[in-house]
LOFI-857476 format. One record per residue (C-alpha): residue number from 1; residue in three letters; x, y, z. Coordinates in steps of 0.1 Angstrom, whole numbers, always signed. Layout:
// residues N
<atom><n>NUM</n><res>Ala</res><px>X</px><py>Y</py><pz>Z</pz></atom>
...
***
This chain:
// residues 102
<atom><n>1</n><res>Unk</res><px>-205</px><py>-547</py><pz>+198</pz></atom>
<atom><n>2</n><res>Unk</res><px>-237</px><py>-538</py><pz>+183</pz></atom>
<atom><n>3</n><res>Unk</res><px>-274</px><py>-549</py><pz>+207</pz></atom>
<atom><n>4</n><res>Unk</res><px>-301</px><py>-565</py><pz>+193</pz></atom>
<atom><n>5</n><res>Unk</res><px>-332</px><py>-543</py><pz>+195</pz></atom>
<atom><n>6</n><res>Unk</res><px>-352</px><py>-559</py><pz>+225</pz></atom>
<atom><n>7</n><res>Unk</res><px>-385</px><py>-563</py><pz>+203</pz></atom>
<atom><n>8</n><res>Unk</res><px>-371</px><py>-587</py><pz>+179</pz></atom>
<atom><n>9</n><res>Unk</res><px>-349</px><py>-608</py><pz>+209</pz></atom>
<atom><n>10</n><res>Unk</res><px>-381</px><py>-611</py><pz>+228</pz></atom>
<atom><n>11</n><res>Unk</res><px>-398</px><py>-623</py><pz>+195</pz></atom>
<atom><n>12</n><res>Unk</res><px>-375</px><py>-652</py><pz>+191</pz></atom>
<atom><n>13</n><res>Unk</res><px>-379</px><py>-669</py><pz>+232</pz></atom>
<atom><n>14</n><res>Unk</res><px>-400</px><py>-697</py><pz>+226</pz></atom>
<atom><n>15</n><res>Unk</res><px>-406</px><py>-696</py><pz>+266</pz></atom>
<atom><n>16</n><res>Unk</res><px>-393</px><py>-740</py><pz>+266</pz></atom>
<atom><n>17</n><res>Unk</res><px>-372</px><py>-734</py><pz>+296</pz></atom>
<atom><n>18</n><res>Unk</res><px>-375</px><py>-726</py><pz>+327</pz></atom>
<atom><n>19</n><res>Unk</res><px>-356</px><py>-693</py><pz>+327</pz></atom>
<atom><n>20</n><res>Unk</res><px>-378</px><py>-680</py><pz>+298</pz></atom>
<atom><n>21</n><res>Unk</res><px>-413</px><py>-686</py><pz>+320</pz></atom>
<atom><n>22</n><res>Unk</res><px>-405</px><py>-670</py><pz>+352</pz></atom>
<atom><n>23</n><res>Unk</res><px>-385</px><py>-641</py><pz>+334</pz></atom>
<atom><n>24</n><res>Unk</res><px>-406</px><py>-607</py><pz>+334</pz></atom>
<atom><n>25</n><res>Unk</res><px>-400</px><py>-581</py><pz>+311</pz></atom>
<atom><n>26</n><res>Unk</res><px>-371</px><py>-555</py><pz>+324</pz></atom>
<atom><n>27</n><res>Unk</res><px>-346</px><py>-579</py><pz>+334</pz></atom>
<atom><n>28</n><res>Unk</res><px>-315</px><py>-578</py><pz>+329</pz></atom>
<atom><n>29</n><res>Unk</res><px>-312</px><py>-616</py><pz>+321</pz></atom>
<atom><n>30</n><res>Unk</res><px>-327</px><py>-648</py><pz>+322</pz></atom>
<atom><n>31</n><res>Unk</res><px>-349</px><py>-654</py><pz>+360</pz></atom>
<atom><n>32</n><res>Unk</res><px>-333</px><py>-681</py><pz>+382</pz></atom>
<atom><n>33</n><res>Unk</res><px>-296</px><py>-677</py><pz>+365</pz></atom>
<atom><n>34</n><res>Unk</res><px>-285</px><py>-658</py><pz>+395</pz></atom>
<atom><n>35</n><res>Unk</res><px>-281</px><py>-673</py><pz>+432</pz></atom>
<atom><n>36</n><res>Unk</res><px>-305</px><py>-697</py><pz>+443</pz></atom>
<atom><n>37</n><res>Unk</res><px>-334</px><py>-682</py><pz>+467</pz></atom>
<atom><n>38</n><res>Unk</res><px>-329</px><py>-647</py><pz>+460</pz></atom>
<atom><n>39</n><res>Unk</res><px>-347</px><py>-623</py><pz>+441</pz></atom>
<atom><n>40</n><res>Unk</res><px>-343</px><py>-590</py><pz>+425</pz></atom>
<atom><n>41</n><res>Unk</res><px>-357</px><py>-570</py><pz>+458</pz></atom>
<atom><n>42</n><res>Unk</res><px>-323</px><py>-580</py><pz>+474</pz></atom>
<atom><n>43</n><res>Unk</res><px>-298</px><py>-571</py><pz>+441</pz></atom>
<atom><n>44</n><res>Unk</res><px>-283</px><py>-534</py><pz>+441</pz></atom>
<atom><n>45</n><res>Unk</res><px>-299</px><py>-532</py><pz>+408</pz></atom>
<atom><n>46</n><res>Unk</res><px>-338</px><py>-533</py><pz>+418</pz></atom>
<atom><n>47</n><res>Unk</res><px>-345</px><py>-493</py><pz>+416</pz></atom>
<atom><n>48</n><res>Unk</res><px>-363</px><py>-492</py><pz>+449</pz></atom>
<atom><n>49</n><res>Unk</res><px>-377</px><py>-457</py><pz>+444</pz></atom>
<atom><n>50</n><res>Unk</res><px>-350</px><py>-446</py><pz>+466</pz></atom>
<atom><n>51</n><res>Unk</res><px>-359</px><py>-461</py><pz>+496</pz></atom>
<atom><n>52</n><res>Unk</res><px>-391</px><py>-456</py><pz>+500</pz></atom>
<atom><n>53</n><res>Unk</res><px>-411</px><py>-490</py><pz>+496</pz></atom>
<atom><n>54</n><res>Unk</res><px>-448</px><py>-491</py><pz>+485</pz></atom>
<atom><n>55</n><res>Unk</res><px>-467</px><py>-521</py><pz>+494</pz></atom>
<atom><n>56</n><res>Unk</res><px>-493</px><py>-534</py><pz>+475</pz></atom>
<atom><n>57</n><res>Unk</res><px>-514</px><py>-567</py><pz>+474</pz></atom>
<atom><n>58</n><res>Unk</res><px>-487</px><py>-580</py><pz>+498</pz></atom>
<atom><n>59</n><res>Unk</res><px>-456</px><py>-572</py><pz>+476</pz></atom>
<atom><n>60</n><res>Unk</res><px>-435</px><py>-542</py><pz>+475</pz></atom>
<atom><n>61</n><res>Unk</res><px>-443</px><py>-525</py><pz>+445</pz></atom>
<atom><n>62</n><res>Unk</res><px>-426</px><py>-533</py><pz>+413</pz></atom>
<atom><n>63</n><res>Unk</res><px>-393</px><py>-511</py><pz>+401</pz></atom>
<atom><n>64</n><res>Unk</res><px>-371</px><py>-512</py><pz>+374</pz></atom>
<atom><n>65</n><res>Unk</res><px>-339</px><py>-525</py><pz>+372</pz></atom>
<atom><n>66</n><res>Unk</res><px>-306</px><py>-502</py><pz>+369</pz></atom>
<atom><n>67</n><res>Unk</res><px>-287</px><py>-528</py><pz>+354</pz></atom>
<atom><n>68</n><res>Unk</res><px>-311</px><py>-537</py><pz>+322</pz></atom>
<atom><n>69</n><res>Unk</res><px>-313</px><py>-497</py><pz>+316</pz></atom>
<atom><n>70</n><res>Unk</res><px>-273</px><py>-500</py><pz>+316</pz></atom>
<atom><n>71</n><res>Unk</res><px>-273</px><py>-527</py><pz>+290</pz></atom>
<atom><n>72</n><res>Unk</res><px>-298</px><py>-511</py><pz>+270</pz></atom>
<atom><n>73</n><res>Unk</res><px>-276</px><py>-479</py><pz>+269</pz></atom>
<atom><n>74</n><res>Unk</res><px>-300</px><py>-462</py><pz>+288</pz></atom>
<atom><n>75</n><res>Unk</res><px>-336</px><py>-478</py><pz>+277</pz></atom>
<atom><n>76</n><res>Unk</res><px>-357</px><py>-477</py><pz>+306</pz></atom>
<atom><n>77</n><res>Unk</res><px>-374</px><py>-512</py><pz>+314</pz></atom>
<atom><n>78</n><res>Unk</res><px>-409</px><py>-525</py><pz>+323</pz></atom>
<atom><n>79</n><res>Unk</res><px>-408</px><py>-525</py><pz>+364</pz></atom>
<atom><n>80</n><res>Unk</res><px>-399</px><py>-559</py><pz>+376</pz></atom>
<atom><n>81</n><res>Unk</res><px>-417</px><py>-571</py><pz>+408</pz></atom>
<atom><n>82</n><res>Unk</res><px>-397</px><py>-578</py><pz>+443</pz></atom>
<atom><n>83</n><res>Unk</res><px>-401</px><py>-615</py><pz>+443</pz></atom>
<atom><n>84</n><res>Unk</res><px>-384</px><py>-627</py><pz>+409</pz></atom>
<atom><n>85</n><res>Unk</res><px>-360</px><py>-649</py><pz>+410</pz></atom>
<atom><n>86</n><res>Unk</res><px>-320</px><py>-633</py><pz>+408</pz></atom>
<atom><n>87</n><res>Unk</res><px>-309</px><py>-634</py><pz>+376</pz></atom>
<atom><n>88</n><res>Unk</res><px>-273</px><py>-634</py><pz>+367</pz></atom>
<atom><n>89</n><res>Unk</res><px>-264</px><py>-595</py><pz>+372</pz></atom>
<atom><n>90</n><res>Unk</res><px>-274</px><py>-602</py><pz>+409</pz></atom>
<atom><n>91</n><res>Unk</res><px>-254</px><py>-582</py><pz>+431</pz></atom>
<atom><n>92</n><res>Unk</res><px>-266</px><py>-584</py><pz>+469</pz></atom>
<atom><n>93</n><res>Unk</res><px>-277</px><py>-549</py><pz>+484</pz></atom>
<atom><n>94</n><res>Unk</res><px>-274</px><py>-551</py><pz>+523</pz></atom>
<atom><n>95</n><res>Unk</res><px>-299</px><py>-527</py><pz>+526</pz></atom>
<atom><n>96</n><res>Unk</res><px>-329</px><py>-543</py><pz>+508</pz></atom>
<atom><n>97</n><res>Unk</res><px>-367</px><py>-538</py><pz>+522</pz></atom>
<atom><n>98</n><res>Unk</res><px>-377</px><py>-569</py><pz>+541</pz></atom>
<atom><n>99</n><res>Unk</res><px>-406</px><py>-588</py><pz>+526</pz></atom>
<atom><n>100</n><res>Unk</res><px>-433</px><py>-573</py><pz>+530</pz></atom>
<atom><n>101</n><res>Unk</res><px>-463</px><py>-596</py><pz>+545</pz></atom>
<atom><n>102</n><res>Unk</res><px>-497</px><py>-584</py><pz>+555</pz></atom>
***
């Protein structure tokens, strides 16, 4: 199975649905297409910088996804803030940061 390069996929969303808008780049899929109410800070995949959470502006700080950088065969994503919505890769991580709130 040969993968589309990312820059002409990404050229081709119109951003109509849902999905589309609230995706950020570095996903693995489509935002919202995973369980309802969770986000990518509580998936396995969100690359947490190895447990150590930085908090900014009252988020964690943005990390990359393991799972996109699988599909990719190893391409490296844009980091992917803590509060998007699952997609469909999700995978809950029991040890996921608690929300950060100031």
């Amino acid at each position: 199975m040969k993968l589309l390069d990312p820059k002409k996929i990404s050229a081709k969303l119109t951003m109509t649905s849902q999905e589309q808008r609230l995706s950020h780049k570095g996903m693995a899929h489509f935002a919202g297409t995973g369980p309802n109410g969770r986000t990518c800070r509580e998936c396995i995949h969100w690359d947490h910088f190895n447990g150590s959470y930085r908090k900014t502006d009252g988020r964690i700080s943005k990390a990359p996804c393991k799972m996109f950088t699988e599909l990719t065969r190893g391409t490296k994503g844009m980091p992917v803030p803590d509060d998007a919505m699952a997609c469909r890769y999700f995978e809950f991580n029991s040890s996921a940061p608690e929300k950060y709130r100031r």
